[in-house]
C-alpha positions as a Markdown table, in Angstrom:
| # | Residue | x | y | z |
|---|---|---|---|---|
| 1 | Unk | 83.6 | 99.6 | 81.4 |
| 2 | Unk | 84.7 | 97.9 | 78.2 |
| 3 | Unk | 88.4 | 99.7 | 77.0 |
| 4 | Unk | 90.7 | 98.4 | 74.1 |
| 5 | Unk | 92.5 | 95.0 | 75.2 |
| 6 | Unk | 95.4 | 97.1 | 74.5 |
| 7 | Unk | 94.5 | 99.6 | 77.3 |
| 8 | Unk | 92.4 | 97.1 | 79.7 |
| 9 | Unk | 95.9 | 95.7 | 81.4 |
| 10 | Unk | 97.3 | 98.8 | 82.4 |
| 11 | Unk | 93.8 | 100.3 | 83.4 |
| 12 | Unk | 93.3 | 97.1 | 85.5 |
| 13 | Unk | 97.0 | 97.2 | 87.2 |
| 14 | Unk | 96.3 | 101.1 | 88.0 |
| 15 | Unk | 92.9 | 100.7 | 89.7 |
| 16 | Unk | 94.5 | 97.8 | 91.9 |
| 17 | Unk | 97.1 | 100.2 | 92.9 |
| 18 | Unk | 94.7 | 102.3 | 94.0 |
| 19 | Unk | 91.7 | 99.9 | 95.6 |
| 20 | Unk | 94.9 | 97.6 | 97.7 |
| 21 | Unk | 95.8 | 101.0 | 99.2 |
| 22 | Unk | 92.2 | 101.6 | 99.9 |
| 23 | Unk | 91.2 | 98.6 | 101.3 |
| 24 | Unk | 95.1 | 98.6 | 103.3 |
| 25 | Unk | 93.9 | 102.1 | 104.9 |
| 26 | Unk | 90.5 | 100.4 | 105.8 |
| 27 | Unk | 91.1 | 97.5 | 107.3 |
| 28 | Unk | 94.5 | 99.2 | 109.6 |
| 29 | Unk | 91.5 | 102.0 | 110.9 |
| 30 | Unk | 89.0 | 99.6 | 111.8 |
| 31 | Unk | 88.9 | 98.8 | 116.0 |
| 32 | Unk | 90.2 | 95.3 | 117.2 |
| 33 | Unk | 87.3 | 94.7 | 118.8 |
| 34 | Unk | 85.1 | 95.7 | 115.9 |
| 35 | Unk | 87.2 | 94.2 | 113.3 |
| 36 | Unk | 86.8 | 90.5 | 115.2 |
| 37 | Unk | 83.0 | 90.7 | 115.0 |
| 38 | Unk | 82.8 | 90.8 | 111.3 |
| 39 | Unk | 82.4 | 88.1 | 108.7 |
| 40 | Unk | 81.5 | 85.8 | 111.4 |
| 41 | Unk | 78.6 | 84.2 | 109.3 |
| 42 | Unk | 77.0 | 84.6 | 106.3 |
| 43 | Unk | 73.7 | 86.8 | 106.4 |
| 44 | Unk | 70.7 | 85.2 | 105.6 |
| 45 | Unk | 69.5 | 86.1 | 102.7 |
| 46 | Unk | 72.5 | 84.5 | 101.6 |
| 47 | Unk | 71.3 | 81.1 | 102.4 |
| 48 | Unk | 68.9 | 80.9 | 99.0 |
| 49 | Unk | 72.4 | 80.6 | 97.1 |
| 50 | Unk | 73.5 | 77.8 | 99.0 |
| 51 | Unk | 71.5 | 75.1 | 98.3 |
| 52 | Unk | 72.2 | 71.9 | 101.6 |
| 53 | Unk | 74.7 | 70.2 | 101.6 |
| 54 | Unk | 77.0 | 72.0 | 98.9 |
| 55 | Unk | 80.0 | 72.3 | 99.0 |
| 56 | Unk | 81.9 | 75.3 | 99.7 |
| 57 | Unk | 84.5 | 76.6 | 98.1 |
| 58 | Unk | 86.2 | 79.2 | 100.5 |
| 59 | Unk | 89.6 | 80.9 | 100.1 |
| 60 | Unk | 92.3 | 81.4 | 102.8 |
| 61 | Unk | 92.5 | 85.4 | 102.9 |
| 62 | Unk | 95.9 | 86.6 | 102.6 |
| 63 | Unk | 97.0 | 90.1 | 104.4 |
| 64 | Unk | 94.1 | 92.8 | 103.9 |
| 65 | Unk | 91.9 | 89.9 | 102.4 |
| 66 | Unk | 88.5 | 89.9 | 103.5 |
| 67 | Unk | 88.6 | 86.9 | 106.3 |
| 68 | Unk | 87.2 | 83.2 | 105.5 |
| 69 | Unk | 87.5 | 81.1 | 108.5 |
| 70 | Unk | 84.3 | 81.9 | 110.4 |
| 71 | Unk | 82.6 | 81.1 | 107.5 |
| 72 | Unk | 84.6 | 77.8 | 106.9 |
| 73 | Unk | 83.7 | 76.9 | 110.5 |
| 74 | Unk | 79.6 | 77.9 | 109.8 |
| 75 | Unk | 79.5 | 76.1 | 107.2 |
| 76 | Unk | 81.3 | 73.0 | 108.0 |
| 77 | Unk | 79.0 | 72.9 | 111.5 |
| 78 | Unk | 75.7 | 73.8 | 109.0 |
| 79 | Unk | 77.3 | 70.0 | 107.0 |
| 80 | Unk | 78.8 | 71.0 | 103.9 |
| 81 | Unk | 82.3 | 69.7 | 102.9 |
| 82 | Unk | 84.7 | 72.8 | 102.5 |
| 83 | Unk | 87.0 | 72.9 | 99.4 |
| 84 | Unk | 89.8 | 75.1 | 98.9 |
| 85 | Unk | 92.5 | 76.2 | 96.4 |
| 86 | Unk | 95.7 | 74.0 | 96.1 |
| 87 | Unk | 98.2 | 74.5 | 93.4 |
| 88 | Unk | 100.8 | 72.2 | 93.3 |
| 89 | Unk | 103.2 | 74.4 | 92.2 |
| 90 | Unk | 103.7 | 78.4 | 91.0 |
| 91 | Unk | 103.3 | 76.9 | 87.0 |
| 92 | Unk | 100.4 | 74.7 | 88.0 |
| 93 | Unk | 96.7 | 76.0 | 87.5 |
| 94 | Unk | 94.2 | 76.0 | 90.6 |
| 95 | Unk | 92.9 | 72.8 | 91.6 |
| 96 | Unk | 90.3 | 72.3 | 95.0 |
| 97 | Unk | 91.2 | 70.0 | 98.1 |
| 98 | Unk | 89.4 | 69.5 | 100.8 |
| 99 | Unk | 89.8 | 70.9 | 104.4 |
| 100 | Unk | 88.2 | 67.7 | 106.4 |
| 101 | Unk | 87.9 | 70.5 | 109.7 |
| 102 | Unk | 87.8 | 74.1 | 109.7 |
| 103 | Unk | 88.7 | 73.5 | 113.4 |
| 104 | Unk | 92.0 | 72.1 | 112.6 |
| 105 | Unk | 94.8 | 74.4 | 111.0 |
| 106 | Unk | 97.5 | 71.7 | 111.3 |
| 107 | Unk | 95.6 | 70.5 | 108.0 |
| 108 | Unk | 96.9 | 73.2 | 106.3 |
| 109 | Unk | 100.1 | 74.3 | 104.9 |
| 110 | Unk | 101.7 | 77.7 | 102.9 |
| 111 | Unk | 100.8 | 77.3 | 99.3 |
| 112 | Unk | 103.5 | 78.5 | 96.5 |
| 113 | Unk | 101.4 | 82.2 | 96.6 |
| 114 | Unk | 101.9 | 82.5 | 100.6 |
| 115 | Unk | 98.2 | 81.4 | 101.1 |
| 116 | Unk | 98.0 | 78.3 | 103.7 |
| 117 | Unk | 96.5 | 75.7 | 101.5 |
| 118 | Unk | 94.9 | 72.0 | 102.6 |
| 119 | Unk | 97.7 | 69.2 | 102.6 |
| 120 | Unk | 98.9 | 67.5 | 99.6 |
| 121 | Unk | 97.5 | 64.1 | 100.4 |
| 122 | Unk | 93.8 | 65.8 | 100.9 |
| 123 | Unk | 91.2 | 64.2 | 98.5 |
| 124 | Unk | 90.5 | 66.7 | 95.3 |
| 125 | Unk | 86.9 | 68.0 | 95.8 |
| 126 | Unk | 85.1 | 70.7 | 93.7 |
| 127 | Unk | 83.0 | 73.5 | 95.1 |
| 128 | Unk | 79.4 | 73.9 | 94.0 |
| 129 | Unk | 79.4 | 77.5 | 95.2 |
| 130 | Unk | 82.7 | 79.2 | 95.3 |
| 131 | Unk | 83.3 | 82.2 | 97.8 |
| 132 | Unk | 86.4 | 84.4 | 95.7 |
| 133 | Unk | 88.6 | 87.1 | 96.9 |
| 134 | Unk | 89.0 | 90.5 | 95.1 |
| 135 | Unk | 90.5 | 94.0 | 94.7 |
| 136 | Unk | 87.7 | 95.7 | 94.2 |
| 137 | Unk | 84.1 | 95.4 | 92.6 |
| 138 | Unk | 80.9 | 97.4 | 91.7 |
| 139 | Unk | 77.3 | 96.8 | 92.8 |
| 140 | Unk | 76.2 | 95.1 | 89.4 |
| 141 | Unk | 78.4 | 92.2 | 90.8 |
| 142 | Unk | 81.8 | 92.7 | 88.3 |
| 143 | Unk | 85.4 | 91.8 | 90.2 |
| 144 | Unk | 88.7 | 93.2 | 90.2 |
| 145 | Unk | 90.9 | 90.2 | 91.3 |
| 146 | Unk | 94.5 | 90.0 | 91.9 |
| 147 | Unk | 95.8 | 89.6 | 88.3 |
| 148 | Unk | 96.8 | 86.0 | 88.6 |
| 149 | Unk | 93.7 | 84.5 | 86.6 |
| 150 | Unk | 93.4 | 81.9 | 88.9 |
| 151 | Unk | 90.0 | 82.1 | 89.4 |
| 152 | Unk | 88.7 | 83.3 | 86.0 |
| 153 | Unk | 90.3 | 80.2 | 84.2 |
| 154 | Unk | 88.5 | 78.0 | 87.1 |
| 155 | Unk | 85.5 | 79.4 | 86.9 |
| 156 | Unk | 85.8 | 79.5 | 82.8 |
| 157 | Unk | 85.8 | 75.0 | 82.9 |
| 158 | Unk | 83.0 | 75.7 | 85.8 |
| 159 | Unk | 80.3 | 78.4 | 84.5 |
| 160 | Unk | 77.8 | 76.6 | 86.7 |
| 161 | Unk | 79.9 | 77.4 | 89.5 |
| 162 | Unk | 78.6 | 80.9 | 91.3 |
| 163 | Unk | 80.9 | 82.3 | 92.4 |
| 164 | Unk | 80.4 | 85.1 | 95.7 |
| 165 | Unk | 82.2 | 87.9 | 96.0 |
| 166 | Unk | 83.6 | 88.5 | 100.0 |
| 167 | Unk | 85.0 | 92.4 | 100.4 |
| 168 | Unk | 85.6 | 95.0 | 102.8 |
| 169 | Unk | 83.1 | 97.8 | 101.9 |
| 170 | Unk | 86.0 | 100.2 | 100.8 |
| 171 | Unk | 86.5 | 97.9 | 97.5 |
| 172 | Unk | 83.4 | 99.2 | 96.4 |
| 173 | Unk | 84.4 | 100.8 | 92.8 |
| 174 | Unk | 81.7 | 103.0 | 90.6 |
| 175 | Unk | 83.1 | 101.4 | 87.8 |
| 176 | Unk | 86.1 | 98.8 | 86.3 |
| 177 | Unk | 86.9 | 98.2 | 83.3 |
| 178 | Unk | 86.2 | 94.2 | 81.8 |
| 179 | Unk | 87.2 | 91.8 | 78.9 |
| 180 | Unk | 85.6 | 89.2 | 77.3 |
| 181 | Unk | 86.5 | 86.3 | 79.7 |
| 182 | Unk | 85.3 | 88.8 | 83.0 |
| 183 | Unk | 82.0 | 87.2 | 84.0 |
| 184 | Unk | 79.9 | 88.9 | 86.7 |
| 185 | Unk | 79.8 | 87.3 | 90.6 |
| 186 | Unk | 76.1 | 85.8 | 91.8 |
| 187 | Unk | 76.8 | 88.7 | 94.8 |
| 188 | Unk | 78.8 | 90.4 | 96.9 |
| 189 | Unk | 79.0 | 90.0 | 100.5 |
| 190 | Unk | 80.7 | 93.1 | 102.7 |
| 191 | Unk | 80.5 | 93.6 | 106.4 |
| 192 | Unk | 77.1 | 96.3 | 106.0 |
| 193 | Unk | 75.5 | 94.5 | 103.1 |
| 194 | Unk | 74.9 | 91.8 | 100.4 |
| 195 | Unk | 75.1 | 92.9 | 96.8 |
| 196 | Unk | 72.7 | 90.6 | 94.7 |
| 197 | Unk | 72.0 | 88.0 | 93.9 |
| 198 | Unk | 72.2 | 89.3 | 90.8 |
């Protein structure tokens, strides 16, 4: 859905209003016990994306987020190098830094935005495939994020970058409204099902 850039902001701001109480409402009704069992590993047909020995870009999810580490400790074991965001500061844009074990937490720290980030004195190392977080999406691949940009002016310097989409199956929107910079993920990964690749 393409609206005025005048209108696209506040459409934007009210739809994550909306999806964060969604997903909120989800993830608090779903069992312990269930809940632990999903987004262990990847599903298979996601493996043609990830081409071996790529590395993997993998945020660390943040209250509600859809959860990263399983994956961070599949891939790692599978022999990619995991990268993850590191901002040196609120002002400063996204960078990558690598996580040397998915095993070892104490090689993480809070970041500026709450998320645990790797150490300061980690190596820089960008992702060839770049798992995101989101508000909400649809099923032709387009993402709501948090409003920060972060990832869209990342992904702007890296368009060969595919980026993948990790969500809880509530986020799943009919529609959201885009701009000119929006680009559409390479899929969508949700505890039932993979959208894409597209």
């Amino acid at each position: 859905m393409t609206l005025d850039p005048s209108d696209t902001a506040s459409a934007k701001a009210a739809l994550r209003k909306v999806l964060r109480k969604a997903r909120r409402e989800h993830v608090a009704a779903l069992e312990p016990r269930i809940k632990a069992l999903l987004f262990l590993r990847p599903p298979a047909a996601l493996s043609a994306l990830v081409p071996a020995g790529a590395t993997i870009g993998l945020y660390a999810a943040v209250g509600d987020e859809a959860p990263t580490a399983a994956y961070a400790r599949h891939f790692h074991e599978a022999g990619h190098s995991i990268a993850m965001p590191w901002f040196a500061g609120r002002d400063a844009p996204m960078e990558f830094r690598h996580w040397a074990s998915p095993h070892l937490d104490e090689l993480l720290e809070p970041g500026p935005y709450g998320a645990a980030q790797p150490l300061a004195d980690a190596d820089p190392l960008a992702p060839d495939i770049l798992f995101v977080p989101l508000i909400g999406f649809t099923a032709e691949g387009w993402r709501l994020g948090q409003g920060g940009g972060h990832y869209d002016r990342w992904l702007e310097k890296h368009p060969h970058v595919p980026a993948i989409g990790m969500a809880w199956d509530s986020q799943l929107a009919e529609d959201l409204p885009t701009e000119a910079h929006d680009r559409p993920l390479a899929a969508v990964v949700t505890p039932t099902r993979l959208y894409g690749p597209f």
